[in-house]
Wavefront OBJ file of the C-alpha trace (Angstrom):
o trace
v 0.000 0.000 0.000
v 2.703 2.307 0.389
v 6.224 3.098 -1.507
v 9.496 2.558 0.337
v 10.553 3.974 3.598
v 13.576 6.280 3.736
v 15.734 5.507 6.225
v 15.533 4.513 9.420
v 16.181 1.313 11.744
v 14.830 -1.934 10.198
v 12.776 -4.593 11.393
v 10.202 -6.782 10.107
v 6.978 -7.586 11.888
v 7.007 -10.877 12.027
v 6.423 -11.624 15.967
v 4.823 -8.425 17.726
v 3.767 -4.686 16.018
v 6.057 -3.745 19.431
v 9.502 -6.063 17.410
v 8.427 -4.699 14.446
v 9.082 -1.166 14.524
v 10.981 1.056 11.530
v 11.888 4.385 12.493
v 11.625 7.427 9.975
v 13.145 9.994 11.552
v 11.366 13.109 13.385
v 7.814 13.856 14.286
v 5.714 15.884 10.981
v 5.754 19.336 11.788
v 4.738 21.645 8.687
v 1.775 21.366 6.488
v 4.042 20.599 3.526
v 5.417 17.466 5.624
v 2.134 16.592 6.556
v 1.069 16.427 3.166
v 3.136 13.582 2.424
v 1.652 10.214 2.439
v 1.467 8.449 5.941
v 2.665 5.282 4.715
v 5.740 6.871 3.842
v 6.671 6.910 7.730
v 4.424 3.833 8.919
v 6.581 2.082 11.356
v 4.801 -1.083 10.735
v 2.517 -1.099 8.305
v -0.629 -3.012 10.084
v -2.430 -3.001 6.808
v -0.199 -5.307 5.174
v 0.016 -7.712 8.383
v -3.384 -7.957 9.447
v -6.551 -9.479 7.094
v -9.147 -8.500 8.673
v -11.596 -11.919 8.075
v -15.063 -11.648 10.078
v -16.752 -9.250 12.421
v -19.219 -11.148 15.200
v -21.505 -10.283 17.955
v -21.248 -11.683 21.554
v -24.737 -12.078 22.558
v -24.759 -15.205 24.525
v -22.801 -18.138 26.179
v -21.967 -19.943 22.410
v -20.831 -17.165 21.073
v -18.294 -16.216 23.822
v -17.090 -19.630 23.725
v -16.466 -19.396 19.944
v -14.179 -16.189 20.635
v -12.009 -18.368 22.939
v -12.144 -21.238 20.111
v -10.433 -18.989 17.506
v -7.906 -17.330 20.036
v -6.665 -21.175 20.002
v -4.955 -21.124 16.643
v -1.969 -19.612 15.384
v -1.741 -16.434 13.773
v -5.218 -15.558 14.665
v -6.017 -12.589 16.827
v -9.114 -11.046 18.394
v -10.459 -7.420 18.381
v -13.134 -5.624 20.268
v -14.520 -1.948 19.473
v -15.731 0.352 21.522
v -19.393 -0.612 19.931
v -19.402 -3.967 21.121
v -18.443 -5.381 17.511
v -16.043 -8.303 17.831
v -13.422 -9.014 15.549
v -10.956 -12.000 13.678
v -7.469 -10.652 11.963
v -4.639 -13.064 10.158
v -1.349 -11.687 11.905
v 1.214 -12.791 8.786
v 2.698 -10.605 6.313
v 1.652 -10.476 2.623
v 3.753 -12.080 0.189
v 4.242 -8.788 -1.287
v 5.775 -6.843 2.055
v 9.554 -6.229 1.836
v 10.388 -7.631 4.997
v 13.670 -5.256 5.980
v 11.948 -1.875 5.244
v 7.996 -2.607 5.037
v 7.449 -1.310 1.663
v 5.189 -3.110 -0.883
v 6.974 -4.747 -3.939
v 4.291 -4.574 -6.367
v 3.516 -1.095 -5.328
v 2.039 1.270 -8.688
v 2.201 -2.231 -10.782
v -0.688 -4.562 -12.184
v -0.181 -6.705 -8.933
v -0.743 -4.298 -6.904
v -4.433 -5.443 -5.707
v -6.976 -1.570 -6.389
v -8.216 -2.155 -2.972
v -4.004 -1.184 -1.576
v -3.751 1.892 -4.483
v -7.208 3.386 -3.539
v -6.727 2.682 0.049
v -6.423 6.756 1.646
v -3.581 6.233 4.191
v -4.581 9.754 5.500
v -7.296 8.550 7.823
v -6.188 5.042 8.758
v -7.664 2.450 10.924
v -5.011 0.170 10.735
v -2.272 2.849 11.928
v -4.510 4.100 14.816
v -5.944 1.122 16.558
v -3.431 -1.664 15.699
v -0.354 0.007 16.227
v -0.908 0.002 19.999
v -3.170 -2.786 21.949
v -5.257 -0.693 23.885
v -7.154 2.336 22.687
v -10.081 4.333 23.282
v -11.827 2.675 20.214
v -10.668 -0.353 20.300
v -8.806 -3.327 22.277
v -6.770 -6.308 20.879
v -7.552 -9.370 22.517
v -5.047 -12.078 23.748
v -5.902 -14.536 26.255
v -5.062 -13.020 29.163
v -7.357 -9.929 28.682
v -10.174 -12.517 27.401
v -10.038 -14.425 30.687
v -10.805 -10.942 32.601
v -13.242 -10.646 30.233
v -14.423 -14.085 30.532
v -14.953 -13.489 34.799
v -16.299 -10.128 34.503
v -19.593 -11.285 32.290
v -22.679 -12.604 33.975
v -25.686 -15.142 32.070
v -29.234 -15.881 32.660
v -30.695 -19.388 32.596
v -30.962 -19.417 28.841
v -26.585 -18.216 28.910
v -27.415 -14.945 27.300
v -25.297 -12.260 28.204
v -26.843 -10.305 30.633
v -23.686 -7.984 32.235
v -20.996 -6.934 31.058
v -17.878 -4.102 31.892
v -18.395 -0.806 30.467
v -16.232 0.281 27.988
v -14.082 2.553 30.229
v -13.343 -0.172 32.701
v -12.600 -2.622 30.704
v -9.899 -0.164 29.057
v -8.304 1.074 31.836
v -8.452 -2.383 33.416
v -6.469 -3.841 30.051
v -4.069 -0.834 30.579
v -2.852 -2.282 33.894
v -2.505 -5.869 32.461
v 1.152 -6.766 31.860
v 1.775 -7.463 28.288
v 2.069 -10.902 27.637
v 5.258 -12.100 25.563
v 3.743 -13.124 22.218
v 3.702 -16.746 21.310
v 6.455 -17.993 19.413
v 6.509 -16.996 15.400
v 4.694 -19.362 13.289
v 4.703 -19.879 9.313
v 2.069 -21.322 7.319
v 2.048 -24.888 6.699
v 4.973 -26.004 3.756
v 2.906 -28.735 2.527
v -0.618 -29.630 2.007
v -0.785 -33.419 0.587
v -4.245 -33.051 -0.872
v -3.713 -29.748 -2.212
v -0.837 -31.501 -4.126
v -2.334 -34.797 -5.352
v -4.894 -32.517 -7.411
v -1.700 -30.707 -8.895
v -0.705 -34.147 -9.820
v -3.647 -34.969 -11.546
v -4.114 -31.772 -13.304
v -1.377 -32.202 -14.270
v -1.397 -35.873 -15.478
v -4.873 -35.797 -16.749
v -5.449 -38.920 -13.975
v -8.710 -38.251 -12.362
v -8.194 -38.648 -8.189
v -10.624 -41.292 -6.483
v -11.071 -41.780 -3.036
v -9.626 -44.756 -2.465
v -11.807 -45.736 0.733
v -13.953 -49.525 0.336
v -17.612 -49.422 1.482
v -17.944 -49.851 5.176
v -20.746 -50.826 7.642
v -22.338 -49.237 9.921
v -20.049 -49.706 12.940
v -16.947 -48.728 11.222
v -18.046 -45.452 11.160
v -18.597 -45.460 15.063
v -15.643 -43.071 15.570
v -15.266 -41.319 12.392
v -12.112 -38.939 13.405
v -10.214 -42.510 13.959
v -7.343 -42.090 11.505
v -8.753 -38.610 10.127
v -5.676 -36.043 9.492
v -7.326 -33.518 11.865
v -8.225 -31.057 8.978
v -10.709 -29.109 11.882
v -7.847 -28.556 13.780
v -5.651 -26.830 11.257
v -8.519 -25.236 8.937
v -10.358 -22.210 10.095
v -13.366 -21.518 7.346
v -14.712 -17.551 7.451
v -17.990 -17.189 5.362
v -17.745 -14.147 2.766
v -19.833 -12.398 0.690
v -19.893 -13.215 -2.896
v -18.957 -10.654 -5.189
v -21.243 -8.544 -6.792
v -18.713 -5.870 -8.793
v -15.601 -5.871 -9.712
v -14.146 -3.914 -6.623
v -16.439 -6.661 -4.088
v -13.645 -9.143 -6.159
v -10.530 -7.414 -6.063
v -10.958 -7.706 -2.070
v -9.983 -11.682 -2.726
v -6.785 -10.665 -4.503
v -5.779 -8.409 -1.933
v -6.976 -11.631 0.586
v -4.772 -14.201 -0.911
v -2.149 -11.903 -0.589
v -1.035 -13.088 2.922
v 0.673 -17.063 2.624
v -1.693 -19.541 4.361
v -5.460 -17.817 2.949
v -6.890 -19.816 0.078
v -10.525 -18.941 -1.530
v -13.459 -21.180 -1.017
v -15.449 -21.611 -3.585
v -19.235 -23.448 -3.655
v -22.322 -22.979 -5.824
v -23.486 -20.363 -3.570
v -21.280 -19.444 -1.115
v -17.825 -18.214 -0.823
v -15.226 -18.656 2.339
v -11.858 -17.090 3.264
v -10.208 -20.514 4.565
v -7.413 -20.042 6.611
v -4.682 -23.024 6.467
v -3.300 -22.833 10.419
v -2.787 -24.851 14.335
v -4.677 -25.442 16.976
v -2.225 -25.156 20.036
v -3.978 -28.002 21.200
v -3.632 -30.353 18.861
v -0.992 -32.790 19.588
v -0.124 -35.553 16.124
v -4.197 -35.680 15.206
v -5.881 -35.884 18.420
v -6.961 -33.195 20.699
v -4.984 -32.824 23.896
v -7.520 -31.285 26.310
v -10.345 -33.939 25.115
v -12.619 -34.118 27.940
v -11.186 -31.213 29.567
v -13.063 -28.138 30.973
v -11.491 -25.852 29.025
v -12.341 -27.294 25.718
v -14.640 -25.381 23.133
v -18.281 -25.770 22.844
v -18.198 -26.182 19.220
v -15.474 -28.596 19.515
v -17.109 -31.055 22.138
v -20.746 -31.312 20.459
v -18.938 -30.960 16.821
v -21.158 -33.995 14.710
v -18.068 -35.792 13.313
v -20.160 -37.767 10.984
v -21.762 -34.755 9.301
v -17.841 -33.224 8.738
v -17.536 -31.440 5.746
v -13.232 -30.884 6.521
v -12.716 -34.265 5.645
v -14.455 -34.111 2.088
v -13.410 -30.357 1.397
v -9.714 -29.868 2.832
v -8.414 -34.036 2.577
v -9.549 -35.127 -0.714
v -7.652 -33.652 -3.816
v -11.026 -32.659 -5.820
v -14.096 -32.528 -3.857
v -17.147 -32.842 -5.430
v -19.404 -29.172 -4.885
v -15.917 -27.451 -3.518
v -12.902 -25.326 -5.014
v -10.245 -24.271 -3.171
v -8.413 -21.254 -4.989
v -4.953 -19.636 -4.356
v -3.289 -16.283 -5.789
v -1.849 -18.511 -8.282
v -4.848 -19.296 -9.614
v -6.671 -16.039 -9.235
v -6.369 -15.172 -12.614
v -7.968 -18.109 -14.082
v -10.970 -17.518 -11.193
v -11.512 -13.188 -13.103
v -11.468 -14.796 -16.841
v -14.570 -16.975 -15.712
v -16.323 -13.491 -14.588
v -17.994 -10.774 -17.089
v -18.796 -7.418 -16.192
v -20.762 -3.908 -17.609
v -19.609 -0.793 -18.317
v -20.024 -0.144 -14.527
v -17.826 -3.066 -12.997
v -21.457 -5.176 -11.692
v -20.816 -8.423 -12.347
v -23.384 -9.463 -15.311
v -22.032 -13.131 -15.539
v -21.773 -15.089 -12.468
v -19.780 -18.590 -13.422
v -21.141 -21.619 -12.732
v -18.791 -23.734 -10.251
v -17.605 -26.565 -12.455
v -17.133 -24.098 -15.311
v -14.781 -22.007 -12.667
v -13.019 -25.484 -11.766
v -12.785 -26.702 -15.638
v -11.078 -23.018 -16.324
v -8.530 -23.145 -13.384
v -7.220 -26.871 -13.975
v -6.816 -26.215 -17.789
v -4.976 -22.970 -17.203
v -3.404 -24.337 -14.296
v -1.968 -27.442 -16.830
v -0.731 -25.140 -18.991
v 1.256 -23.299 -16.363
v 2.437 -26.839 -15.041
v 3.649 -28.145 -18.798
v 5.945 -24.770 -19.287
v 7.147 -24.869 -15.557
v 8.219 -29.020 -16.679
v 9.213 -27.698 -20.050
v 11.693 -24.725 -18.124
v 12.970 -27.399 -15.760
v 14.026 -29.908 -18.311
v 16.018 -27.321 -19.923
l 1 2 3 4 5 6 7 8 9 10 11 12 13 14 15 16 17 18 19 20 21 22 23 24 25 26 27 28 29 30 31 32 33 34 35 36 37 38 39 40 41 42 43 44 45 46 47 48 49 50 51 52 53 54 55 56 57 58 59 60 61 62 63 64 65 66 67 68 69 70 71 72 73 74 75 76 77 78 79 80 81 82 83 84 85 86 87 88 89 90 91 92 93 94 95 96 97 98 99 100 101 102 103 104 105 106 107 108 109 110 111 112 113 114 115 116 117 118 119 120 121 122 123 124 125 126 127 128 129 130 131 132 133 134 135 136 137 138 139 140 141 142 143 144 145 146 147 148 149 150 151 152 153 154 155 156 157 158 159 160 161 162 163 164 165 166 167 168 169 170 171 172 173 174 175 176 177 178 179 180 181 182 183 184 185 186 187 188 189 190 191 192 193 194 195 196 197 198 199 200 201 202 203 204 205 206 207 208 209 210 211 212 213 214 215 216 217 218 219 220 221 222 223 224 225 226 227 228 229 230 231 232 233 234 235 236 237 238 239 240 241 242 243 244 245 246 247 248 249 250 251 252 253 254 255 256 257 258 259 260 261 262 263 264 265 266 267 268 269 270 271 272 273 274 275 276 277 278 279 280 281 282 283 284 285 286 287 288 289 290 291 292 293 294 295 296 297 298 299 300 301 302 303 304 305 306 307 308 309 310 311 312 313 314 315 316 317 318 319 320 321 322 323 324 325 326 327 328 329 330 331 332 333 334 335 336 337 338 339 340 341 342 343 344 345 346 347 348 349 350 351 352 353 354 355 356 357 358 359 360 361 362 363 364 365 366 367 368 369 370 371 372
C-alpha cells in the first residue's frame, strides 16, 4: 500500500507490532510534511500484516465460547470496538511486504491489488488502533485480557449475556494488564498433501478417487479414527460473494497473505485459513474431555464433517479451493458492464474446468523450463 521507507532502523513484523518497529526519523511538523503520504513513515505497516476476516456479535454463552475457540490457533487474533463489535485478523505478512523496510513490492504495478492503491492512508484504521493494543476505540484481545473478560460477564438461565464491563473499565483495566510475551513466530504450513495430489492430476490428466472400500455401519462409530485432523488446522470464514468488480478485487488483496486460500461453492464463498490449533498434539486433541475445551469442539457432529471431504480429498465434489496462483484463471470466468457489476456469475464446475486447464498449462511450461 505504500512506496518505500527512507531511512531509518529496520525490522520486520514478524512476531509483535512492538519487534516490528521502523523508524523514519522526526515527528511531521509543517503542512508541507504533513502532506506527504502516511505510509511513507508507517513504522509497521498493520495493513499489510493484518486481514481483517469476520466481524461477530457476543450475545450469549456460544458465542463467547467461539471467541475463545479462535484465540486457540496460530496467527489468529481477536479485536473488540468500543461498539461492542467483535473481531478475527490473520497476523502474517503479505507475500508482497519487503520484509527489511515494510514497503510493498508490487507497489504502482498490475499486482498491486486496487483495494491497496485506492486505500487513503490519510485517515487510517489500521495505523490508529493496531499500532498500539489498547485504545479508546478499540482493544486487541489475547488470552489473558479474554479471561478478565471471561470473569467479569454474567448469564441468565438461557446463557445470554446479561452484564458486562463498560467500555471505560474494561480499558483502563487492560491498561494495567502486563503485556504478555507473544507466542512464538509461526509460518504457514509447507505442505498440504491433498492440495498436491490434485496438482498431480491436473497435471497428469489422472482423475483422483477416493480410495476408501464401502464400510458398515459400525466402522463409522468413531469417524475422526485415523482422520488427518483437517478441523484442527482449517479455520473456514464465510464471505460475501462478489457482486462488482471492486467486491472481487478484495480476494486478490486476501490471498495476498501465505496460508489464505478462496473457497469456492455454488453459492457461497469462504476465506479458509490453512493454520494450528495449540492443542492439537499428532491428530488428536490434547484437552479432550477437559473443561477448558470449546463448545463447538465437544458437540462438533463428526459424521456430518464437511473438513474431511473439502480440505483431505484432492477434488471434492461441490468445492474449489483457490490460491493467488490461480486467481487469474478464477476473473477470466467473470464478465462485467460498463459499470464493474458483475453481469455473468460462473457456474462452479465451469470455474473449476477453467482453473485446472490454465493451471496445466502453467504446469507443462514450468516441466518444459525445468528440463532445460
Amino acid at each position: 500500500m505504500r512506496e518505500p521507507p527512507k531511512g531509518g532502523r529496520q525490522h520486520a513484523p514478524w512476531v509483535s507490532i512492538r519487534e516490528g518497529i521502523v523508524e523514519h526519523g522526526e515527528a511531521i511538523r509543517t503542512l508541507t510534511e504533513g502532506m506527504e503520504s502516511p505510509c511513507a513513515t508507517c513504522q509497521t505497516s498493520p495493513c499489510c500484516s493484518h486481514l481483517p476476516l469476520h466481524t461477530f456479535a457476543v450475545t450469549n454463552l456460544i458465542e463467547l465460547d467461539h471467541a475463545r475457540y479462535l484465540l486457540n490457533f496460530d496467527r489468529i487474533q481477536l479485536g473488540l470496538s468500543a461498539s461492542g463489535d467483535w473481531s478475527v485478523y490473520y497476523v502474517y505478512p503479505c507475500r508482497f511486504l519487503h520484509r527489511d523496510n515494510l514497503s510493498c513490492t508490487v507497489h504502482a504495478t498490475p499486482e498491486q491489488p486496487r483495494i491497496c492503491a485506492q486505500y487513503n492512508p490519510y485517515n487510517c484504521w489500521y495505523k490508529r488502533t493496531l499500532t498500539k493494543t489498547v485504545s479508546d476505540e478499540f482493544l486487541q484481545i489475547d488470552r489473558p485480557r479474554f479471561e478478565y473478560i471471561l470473569s467479569q460477564v454474567q448469564f441468565d438461565e438461557l446463557r445470554n449475556v446479561t452484564s458486562v464491563p463498560d467500555w471505560a473499565t474494561m480499558v483502563e483495566a487492560m491498561r494495567d494488564m502486563t503485556a504478555t510475551p507473544p507466542p512464538a513466530t509461526t509460518d504457514p504450513p509447507a505442505s498440504d498433501p491433498p492440495f498436491e495430489a490434485w496438482r498431480e492430476a491436473v497435471l497428469t490428466g489422472i482423475e483422483p478417487r477416493d480410495p476408501v472400500e464401502p464400510m458398515d455401519y459400525g466402522a463409522l462409530a468413531d469417524p475422526c479414527t485415523g482422520c488427518a485432523a483437517y478441523c484442527c488446522e482449517t479455520l473456514v470464514f464465510p464471505q460475501a460473494m462478489p457482486v462488482n468488480i471492486s467486491s472481487l478485487d478484495y480476494y486478490r488483496f486476501a490471498l495476498g497473505f501465505p496460508g489464505v486460500e478462496l473457497g469456492l461453492a455454488e453459492d457461497s464463498w469462504s476465506l479458509v485459513v490453512k493454520t494450528r490449533c495449540r492443542h492439537l498434539e499428532g491428530t488428536r486433541c490434547a484437552i479432550f474431555g477437559a473443561p477448558d475445551r470449546p463448545l463447538i469442539c465437544r458437540y462438533f457432529d463428526a459424521w456430518k464433517c464437511t473438513y474431511r471431504i473439502n480440505f483431505g480429498l484432492p477434488r471434492p465434489a461441490g468445492f474449489l479451493r483457490l490460491r493467488l496462483e490461480q486467481w487469474q484463471s478464477l476473473t477470466e470466468c467473470f464478465r462485467f458492464d460498463q459499470y464493474g457489476k458483475i453481469v455473468e456469475f460462473p457456474a462452479l464446475a465451469d470455474v473449476r474446468a477453467h482453473a485446472e486447464a490454465r493451471w496445466h498449462e502453467a504446469l507443462v511450461v514450468e516441466g518444459d523450463r525445468k528440463g532445460d
